[in-house]
Biotite code that builds the C-alpha atoms (Angstrom):
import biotite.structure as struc

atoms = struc.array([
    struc.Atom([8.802, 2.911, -15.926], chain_id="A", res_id=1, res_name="UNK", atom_name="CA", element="C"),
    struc.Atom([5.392, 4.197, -15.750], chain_id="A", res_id=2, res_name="UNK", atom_name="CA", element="C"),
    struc.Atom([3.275, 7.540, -16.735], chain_id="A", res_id=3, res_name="UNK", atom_name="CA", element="C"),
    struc.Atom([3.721, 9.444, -13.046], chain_id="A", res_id=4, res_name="UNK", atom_name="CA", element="C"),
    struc.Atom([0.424, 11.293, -13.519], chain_id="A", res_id=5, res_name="UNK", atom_name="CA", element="C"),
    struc.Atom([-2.051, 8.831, -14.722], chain_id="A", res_id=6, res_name="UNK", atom_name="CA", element="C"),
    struc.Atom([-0.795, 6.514, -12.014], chain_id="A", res_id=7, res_name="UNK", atom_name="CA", element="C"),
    struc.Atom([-1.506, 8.855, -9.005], chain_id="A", res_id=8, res_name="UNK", atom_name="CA", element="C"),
    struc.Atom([-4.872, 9.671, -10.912], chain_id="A", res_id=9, res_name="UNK", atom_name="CA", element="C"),
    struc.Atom([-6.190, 6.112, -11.194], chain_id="A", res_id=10, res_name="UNK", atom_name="CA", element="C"),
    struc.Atom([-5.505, 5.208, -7.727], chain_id="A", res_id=11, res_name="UNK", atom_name="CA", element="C"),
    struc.Atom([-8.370, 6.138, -5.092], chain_id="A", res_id=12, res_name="UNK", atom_name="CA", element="C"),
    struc.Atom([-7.147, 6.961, -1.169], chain_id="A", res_id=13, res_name="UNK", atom_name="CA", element="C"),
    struc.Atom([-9.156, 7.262, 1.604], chain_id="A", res_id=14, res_name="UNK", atom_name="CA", element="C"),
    struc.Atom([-8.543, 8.046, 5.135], chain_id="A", res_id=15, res_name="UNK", atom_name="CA", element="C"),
    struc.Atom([-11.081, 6.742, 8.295], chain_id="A", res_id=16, res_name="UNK", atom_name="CA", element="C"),
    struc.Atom([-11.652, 5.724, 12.154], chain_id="A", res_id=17, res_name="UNK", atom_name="CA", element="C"),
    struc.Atom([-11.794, 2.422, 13.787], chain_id="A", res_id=18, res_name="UNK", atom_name="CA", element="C"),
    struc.Atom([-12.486, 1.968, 17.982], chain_id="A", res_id=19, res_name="UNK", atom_name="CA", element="C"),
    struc.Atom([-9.993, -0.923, 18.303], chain_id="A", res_id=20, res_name="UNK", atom_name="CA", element="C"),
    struc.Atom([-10.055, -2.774, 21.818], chain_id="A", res_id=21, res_name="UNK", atom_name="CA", element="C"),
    struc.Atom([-6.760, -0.856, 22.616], chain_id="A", res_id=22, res_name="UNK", atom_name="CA", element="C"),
    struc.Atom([-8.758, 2.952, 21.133], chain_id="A", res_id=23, res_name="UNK", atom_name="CA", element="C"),
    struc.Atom([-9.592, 4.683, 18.395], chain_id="A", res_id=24, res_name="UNK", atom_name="CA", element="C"),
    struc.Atom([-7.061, 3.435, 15.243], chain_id="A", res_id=25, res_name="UNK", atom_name="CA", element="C"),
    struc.Atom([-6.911, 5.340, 11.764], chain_id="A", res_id=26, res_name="UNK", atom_name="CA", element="C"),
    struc.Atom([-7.347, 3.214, 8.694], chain_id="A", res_id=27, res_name="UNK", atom_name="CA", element="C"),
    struc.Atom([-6.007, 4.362, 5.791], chain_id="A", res_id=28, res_name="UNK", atom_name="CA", element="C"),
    struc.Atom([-7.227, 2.619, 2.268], chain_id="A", res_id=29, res_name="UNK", atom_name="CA", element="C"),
    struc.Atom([-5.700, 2.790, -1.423], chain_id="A", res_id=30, res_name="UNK", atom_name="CA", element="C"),
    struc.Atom([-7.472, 1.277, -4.140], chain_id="A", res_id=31, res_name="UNK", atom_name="CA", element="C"),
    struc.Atom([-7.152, 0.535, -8.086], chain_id="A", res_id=32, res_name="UNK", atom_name="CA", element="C"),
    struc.Atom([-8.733, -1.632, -10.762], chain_id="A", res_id=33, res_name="UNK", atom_name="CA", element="C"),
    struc.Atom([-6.680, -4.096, -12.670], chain_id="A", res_id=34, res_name="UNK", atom_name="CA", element="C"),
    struc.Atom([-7.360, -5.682, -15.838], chain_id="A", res_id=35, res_name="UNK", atom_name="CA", element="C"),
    struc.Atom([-7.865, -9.426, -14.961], chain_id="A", res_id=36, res_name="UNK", atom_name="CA", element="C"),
    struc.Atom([-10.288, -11.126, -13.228], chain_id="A", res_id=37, res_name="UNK", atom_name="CA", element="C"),
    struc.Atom([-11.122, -11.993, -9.745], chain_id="A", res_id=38, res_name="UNK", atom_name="CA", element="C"),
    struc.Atom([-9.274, -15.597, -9.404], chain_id="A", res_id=39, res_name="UNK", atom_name="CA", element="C"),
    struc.Atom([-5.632, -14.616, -11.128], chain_id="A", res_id=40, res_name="UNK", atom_name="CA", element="C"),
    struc.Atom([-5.720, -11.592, -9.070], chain_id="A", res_id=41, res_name="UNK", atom_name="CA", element="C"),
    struc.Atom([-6.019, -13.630, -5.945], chain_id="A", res_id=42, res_name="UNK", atom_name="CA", element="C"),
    struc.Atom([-3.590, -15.545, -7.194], chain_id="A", res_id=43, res_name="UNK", atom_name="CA", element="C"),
    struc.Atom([-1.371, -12.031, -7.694], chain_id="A", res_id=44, res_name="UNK", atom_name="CA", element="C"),
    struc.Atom([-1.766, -11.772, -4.092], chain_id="A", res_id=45, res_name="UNK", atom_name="CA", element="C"),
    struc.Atom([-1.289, -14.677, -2.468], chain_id="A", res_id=46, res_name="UNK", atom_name="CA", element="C"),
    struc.Atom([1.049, -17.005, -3.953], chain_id="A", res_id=47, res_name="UNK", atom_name="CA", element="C"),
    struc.Atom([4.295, -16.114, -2.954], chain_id="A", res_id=48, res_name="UNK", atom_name="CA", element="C"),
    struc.Atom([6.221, -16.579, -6.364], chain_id="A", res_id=49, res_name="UNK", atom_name="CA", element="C"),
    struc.Atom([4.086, -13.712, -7.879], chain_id="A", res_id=50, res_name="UNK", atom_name="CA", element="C"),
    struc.Atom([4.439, -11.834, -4.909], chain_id="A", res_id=51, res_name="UNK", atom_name="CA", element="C"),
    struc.Atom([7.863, -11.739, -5.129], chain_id="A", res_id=52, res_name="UNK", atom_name="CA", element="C"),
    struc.Atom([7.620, -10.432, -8.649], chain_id="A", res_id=53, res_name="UNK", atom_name="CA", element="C"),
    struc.Atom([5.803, -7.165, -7.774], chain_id="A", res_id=54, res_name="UNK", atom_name="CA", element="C"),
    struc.Atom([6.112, -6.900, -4.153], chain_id="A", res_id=55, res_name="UNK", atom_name="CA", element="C"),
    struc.Atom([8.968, -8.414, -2.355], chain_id="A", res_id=56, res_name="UNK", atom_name="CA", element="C"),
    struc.Atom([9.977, -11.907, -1.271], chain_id="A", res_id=57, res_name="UNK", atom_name="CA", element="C"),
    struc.Atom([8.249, -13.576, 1.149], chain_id="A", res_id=58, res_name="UNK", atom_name="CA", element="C"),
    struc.Atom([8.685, -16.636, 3.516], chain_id="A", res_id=59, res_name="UNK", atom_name="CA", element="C"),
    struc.Atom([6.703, -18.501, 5.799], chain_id="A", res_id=60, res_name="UNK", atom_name="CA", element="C"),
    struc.Atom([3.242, -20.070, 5.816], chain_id="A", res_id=61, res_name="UNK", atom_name="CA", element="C"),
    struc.Atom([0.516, -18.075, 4.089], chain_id="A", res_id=62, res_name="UNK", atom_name="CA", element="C"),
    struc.Atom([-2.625, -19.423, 5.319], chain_id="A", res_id=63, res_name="UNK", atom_name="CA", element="C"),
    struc.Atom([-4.756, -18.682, 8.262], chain_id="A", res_id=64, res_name="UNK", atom_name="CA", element="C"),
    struc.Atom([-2.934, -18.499, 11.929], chain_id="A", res_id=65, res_name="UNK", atom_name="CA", element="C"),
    struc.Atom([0.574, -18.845, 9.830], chain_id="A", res_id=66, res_name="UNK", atom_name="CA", element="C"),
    struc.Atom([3.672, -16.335, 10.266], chain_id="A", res_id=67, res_name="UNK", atom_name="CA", element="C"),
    struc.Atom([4.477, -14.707, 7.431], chain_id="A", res_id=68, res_name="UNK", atom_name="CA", element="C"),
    struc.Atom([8.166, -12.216, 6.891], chain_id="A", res_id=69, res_name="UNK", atom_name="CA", element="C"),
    struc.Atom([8.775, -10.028, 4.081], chain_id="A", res_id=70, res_name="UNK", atom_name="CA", element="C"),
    struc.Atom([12.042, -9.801, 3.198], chain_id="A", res_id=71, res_name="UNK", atom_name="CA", element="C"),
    struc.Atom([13.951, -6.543, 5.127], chain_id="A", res_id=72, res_name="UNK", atom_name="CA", element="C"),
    struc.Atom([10.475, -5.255, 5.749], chain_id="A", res_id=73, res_name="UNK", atom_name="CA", element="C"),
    struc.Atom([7.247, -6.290, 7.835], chain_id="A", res_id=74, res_name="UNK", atom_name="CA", element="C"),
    struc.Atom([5.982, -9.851, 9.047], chain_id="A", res_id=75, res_name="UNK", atom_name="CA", element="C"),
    struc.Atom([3.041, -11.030, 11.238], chain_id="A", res_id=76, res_name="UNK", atom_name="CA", element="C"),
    struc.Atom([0.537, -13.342, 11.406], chain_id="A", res_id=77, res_name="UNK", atom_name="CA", element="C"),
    struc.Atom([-2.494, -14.226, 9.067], chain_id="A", res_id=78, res_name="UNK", atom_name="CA", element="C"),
    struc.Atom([-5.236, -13.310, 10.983], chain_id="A", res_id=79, res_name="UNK", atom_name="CA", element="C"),
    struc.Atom([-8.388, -14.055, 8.363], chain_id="A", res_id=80, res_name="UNK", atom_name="CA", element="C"),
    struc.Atom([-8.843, -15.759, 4.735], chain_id="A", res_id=81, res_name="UNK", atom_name="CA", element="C"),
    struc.Atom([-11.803, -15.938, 2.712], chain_id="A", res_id=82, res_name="UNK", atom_name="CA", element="C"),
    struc.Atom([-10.423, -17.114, -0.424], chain_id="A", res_id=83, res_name="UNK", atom_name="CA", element="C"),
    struc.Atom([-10.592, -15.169, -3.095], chain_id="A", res_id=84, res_name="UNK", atom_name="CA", element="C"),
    struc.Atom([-12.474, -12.384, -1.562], chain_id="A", res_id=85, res_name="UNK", atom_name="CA", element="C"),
    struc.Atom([-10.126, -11.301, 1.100], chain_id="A", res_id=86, res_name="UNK", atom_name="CA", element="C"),
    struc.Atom([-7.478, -11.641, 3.946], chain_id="A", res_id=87, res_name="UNK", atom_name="CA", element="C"),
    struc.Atom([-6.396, -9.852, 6.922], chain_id="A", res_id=88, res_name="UNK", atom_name="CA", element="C"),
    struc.Atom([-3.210, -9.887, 8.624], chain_id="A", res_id=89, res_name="UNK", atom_name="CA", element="C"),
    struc.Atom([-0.804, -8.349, 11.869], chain_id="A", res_id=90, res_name="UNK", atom_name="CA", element="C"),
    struc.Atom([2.080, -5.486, 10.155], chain_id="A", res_id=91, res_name="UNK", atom_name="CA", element="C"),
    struc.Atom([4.460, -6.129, 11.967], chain_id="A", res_id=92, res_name="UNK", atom_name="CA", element="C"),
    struc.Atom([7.117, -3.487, 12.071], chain_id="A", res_id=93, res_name="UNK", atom_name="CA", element="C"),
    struc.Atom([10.052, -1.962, 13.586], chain_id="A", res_id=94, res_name="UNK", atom_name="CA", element="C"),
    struc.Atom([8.585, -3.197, 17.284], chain_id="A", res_id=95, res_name="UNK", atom_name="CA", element="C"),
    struc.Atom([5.425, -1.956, 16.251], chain_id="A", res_id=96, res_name="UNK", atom_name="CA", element="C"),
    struc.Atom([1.874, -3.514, 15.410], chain_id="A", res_id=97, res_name="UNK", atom_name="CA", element="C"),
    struc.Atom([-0.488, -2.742, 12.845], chain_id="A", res_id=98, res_name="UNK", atom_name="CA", element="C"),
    struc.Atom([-3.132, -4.226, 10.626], chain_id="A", res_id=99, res_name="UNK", atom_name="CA", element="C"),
    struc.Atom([-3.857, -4.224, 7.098], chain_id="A", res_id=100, res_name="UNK", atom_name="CA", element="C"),
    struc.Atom([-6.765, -6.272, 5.284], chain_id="A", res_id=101, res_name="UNK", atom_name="CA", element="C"),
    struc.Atom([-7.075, -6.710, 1.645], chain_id="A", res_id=102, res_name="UNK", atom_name="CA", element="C"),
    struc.Atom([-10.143, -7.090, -0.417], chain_id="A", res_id=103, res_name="UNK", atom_name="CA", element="C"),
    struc.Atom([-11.034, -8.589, -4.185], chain_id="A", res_id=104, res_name="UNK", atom_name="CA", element="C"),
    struc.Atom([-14.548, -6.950, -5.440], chain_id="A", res_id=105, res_name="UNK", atom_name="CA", element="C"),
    struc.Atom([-14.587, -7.709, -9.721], chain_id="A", res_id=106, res_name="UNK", atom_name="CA", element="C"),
    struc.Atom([-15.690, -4.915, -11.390], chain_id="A", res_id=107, res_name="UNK", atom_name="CA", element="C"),
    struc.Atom([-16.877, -7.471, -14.457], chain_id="A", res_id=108, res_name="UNK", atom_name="CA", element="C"),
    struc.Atom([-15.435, -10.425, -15.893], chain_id="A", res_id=109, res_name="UNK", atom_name="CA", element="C"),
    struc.Atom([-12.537, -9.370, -16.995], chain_id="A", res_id=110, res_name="UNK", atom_name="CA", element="C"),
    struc.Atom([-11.708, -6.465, -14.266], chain_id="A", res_id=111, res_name="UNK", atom_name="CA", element="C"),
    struc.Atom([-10.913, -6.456, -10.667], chain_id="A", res_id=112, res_name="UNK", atom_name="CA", element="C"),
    struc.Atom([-10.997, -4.016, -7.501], chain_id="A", res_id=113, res_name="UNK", atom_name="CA", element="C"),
    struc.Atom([-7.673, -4.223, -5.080], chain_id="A", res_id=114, res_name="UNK", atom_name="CA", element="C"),
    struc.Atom([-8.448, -2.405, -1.834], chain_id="A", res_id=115, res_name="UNK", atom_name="CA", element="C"),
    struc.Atom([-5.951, -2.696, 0.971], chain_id="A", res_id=116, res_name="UNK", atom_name="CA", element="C"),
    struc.Atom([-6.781, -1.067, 4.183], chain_id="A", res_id=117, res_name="UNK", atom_name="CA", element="C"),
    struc.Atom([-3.678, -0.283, 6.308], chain_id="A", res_id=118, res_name="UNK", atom_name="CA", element="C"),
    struc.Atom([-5.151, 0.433, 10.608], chain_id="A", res_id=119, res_name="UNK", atom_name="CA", element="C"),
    struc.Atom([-3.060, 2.075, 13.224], chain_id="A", res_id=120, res_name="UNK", atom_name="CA", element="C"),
    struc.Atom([-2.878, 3.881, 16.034], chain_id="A", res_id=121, res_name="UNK", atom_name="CA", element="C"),
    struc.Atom([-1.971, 7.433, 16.093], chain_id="A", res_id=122, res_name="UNK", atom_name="CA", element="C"),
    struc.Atom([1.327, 7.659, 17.651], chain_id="A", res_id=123, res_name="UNK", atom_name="CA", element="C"),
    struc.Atom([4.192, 10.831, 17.113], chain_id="A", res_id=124, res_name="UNK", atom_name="CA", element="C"),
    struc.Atom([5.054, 9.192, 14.224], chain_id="A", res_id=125, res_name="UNK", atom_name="CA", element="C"),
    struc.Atom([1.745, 10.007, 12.567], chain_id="A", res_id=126, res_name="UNK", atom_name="CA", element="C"),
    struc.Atom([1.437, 12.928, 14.443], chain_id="A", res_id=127, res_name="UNK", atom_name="CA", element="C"),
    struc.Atom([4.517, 13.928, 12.667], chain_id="A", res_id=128, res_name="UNK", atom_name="CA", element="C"),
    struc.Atom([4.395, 12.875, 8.822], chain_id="A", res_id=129, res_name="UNK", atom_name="CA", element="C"),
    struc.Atom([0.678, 11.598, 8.556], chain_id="A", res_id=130, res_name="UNK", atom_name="CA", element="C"),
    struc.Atom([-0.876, 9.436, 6.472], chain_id="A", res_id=131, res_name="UNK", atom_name="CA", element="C"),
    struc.Atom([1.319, 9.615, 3.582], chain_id="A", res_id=132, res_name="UNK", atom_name="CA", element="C"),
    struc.Atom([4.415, 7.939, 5.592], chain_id="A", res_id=133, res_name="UNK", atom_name="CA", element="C"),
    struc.Atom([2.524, 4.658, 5.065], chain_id="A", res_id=134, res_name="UNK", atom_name="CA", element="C"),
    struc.Atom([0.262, 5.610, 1.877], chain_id="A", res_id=135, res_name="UNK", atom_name="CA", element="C"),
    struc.Atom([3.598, 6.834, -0.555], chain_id="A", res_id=136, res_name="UNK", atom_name="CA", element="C"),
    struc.Atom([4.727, 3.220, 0.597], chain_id="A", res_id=137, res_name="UNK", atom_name="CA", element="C"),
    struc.Atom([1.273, 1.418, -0.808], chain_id="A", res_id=138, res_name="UNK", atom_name="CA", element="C"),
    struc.Atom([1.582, 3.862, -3.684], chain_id="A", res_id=139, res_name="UNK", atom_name="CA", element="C"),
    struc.Atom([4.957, 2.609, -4.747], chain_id="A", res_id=140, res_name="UNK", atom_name="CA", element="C"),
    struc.Atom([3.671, -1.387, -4.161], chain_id="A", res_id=141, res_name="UNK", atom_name="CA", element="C"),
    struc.Atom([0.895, -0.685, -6.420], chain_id="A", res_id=142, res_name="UNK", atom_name="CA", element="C"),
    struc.Atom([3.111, 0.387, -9.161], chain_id="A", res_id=143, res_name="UNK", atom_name="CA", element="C"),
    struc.Atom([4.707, -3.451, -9.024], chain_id="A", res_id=144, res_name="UNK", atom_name="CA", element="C"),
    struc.Atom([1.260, -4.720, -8.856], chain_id="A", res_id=145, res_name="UNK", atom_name="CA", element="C"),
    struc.Atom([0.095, -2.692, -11.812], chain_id="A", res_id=146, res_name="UNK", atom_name="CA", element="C"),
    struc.Atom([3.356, -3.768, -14.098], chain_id="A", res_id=147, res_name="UNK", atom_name="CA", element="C"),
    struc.Atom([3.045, -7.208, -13.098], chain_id="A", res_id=148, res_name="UNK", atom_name="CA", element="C"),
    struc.Atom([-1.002, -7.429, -13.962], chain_id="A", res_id=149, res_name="UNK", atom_name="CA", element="C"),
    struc.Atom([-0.021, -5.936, -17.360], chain_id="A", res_id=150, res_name="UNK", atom_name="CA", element="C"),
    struc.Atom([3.474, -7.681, -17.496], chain_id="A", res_id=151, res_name="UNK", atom_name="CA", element="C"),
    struc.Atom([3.449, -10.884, -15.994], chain_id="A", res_id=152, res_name="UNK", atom_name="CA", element="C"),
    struc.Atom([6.739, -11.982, -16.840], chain_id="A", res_id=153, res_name="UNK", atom_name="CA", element="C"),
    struc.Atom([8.571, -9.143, -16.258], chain_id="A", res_id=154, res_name="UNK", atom_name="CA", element="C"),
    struc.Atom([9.985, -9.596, -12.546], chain_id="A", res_id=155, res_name="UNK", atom_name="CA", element="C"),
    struc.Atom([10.854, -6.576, -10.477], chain_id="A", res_id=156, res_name="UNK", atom_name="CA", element="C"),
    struc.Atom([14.399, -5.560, -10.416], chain_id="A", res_id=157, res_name="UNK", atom_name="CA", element="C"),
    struc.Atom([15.326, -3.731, -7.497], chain_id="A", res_id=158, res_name="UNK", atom_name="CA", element="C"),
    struc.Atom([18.153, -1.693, -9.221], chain_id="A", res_id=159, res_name="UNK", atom_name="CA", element="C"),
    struc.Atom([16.016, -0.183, -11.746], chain_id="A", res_id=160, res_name="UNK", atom_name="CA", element="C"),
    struc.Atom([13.445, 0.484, -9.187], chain_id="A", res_id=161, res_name="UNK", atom_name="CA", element="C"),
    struc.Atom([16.385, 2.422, -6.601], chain_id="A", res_id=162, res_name="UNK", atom_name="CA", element="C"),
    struc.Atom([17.449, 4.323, -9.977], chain_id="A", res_id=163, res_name="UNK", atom_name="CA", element="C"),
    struc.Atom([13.553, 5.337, -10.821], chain_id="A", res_id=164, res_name="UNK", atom_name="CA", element="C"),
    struc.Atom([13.114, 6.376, -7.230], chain_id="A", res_id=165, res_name="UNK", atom_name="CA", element="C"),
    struc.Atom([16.362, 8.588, -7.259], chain_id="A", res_id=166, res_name="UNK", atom_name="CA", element="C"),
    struc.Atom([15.004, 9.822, -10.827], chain_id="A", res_id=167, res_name="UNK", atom_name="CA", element="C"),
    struc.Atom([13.196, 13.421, -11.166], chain_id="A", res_id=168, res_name="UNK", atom_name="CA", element="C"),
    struc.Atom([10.212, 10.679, -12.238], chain_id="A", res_id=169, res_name="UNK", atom_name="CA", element="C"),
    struc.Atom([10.520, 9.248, -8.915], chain_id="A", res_id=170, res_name="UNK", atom_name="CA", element="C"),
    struc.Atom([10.647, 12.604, -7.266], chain_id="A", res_id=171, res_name="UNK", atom_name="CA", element="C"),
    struc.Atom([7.621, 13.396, -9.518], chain_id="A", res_id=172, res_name="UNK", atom_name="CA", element="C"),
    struc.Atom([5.989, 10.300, -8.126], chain_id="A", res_id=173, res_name="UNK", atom_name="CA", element="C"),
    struc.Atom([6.941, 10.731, -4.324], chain_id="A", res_id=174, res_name="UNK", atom_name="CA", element="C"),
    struc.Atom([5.522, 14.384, -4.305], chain_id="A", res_id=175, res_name="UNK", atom_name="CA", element="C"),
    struc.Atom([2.125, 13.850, -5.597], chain_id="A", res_id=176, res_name="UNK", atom_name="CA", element="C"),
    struc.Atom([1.404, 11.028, -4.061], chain_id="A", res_id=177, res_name="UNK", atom_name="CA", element="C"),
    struc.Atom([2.302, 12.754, -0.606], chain_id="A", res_id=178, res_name="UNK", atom_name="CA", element="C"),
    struc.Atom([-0.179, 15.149, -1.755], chain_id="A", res_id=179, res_name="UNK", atom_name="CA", element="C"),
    struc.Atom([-2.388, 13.048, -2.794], chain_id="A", res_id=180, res_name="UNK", atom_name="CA", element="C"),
    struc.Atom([-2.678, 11.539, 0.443], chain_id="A", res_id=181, res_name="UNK", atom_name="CA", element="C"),
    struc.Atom([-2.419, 14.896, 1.851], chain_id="A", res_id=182, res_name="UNK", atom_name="CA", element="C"),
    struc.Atom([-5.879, 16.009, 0.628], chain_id="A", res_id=183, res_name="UNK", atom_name="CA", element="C"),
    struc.Atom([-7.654, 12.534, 1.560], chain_id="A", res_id=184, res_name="UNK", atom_name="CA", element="C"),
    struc.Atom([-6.367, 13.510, 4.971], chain_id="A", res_id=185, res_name="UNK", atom_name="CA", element="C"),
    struc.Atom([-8.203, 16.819, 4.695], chain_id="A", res_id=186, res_name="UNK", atom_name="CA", element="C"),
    struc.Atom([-11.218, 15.334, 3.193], chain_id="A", res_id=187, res_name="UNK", atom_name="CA", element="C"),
    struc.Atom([-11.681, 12.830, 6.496], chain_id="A", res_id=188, res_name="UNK", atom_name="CA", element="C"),
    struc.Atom([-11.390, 16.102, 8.226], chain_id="A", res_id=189, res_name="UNK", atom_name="CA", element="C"),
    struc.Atom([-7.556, 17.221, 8.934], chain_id="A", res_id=190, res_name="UNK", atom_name="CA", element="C"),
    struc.Atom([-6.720, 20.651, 9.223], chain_id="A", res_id=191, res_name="UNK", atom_name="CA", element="C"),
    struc.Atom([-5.589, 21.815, 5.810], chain_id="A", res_id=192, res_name="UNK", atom_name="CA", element="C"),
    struc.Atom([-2.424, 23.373, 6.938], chain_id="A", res_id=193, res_name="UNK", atom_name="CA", element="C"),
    struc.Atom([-1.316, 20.447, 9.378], chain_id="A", res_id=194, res_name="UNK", atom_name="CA", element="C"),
    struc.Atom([-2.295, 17.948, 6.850], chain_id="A", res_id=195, res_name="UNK", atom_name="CA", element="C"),
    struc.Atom([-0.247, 20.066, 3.917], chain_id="A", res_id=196, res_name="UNK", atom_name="CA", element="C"),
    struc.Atom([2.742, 20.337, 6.588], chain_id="A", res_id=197, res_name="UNK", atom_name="CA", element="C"),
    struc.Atom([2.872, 16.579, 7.429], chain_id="A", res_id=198, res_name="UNK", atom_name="CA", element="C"),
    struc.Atom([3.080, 16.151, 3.420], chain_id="A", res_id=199, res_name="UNK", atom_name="CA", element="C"),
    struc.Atom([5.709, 18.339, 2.904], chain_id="A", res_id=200, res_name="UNK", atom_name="CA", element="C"),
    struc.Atom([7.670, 16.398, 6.204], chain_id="A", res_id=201, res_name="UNK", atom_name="CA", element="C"),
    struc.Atom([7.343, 13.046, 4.206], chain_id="A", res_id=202, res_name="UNK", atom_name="CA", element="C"),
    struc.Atom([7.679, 13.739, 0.801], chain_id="A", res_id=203, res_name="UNK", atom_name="CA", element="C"),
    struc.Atom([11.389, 15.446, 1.874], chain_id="A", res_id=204, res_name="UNK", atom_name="CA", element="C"),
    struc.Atom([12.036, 12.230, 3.591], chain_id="A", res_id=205, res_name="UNK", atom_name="CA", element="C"),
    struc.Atom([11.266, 10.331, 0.592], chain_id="A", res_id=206, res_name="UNK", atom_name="CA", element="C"),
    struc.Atom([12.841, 12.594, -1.710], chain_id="A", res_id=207, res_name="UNK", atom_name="CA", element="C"),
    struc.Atom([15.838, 13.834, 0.440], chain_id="A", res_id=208, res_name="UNK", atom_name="CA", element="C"),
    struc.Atom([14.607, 17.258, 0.182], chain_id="A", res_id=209, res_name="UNK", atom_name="CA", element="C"),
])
């Protein structure tokens, strides 16, 4: 499906602080460069037949103040647009609320910078499995959005993804990217230990072990 390694290795995470009107919020951003330019990958993005080639259906109205509902998985509201630069939107989530924004920067003509920042308050969820209970999530997206940059018309198909996840590949692929996400947590200034043992808490939930 895709080299395990080199993925994890070309993807940059980073872990901050936002003062939200409600308090302080964590944001939490993953980042890679794809090989086409700015427009297409706005398109990639935004229109929701290519989204539901790498990412997962979606319905509703995708424009600024619409609703917008993943299908079996977040919805929310629109919140910004600046077309094809960025967007910003509510996560809406299992009665919770969260925020993610997503930014286009082109590297040159012909390459382009996705950076999605996901903002939350802490809660015992976080408290619990950290950042990579969201960021091996993103990590796994960005493996659609990769093969669908490089593959266009090669659609996700959810059984081969639910046998790669249950693979020792997926495994592979679960593990470092919890520890990826594990040492971004220690860079922003985690305890090493708590960070490593909120990794190990998610990656067996992701894994079953």
């Amino acid at each position: 499906m895709i080299d395990v390694k080199e993925q994890i290795s070309t993807v940059r995470r980073t872990l901050g602080t936002r003062v939200l009107e409600a308090g302080e919020a964590r944001e939490l951003t993953i980042s890679q460069v794809y090989d086409t330019d700015l427009d297409d990958l706005w398109d990639v993005v935004t229109n929701p037949a290519r989204i539901a080639r790498w990412f997962l259906p979606v319905t509703g109205e995708l424009r600024e103040g619409g609703r917008y509902q993943l299908e079996g998985n977040a919805g929310g509201t629109v919140t910004a647009c600046a077309k094809p630069r960025s967007y910003a939107a509510t996560w809406e989530f299992g009665g919770g609320v969260s925020w993610i924004e997503v930014r286009l920067t082109p590297e040159d003509a012909d390459r382009t910078r996705f950076d999605l920042t996901h903002i939350a308050h802490v809660d015992e969820h976080w408290e619990q499995y950290g950042p990579g209970a969201v960021g091996i999530g993103w990590d796994l997206g960005l493996i659609g959005l990769h093969r669908h940059v490089t593959a266009p018309g090669t659609p996700v198909d959810p059984a081969a993804v639910e046998a790669w996840s249950a693979s020792p590949d997926g495994a592979l692929f679960m593990r470092l990217s919890g520890e990826a996400w594990a040492e971004a947590d220690i860079a922003a200034g985690e305890d090493p230990e708590q960070a490593r043992t909120r990794s190990a808490a998610t990656i067996a939930f992701y894994t079953g072990g």
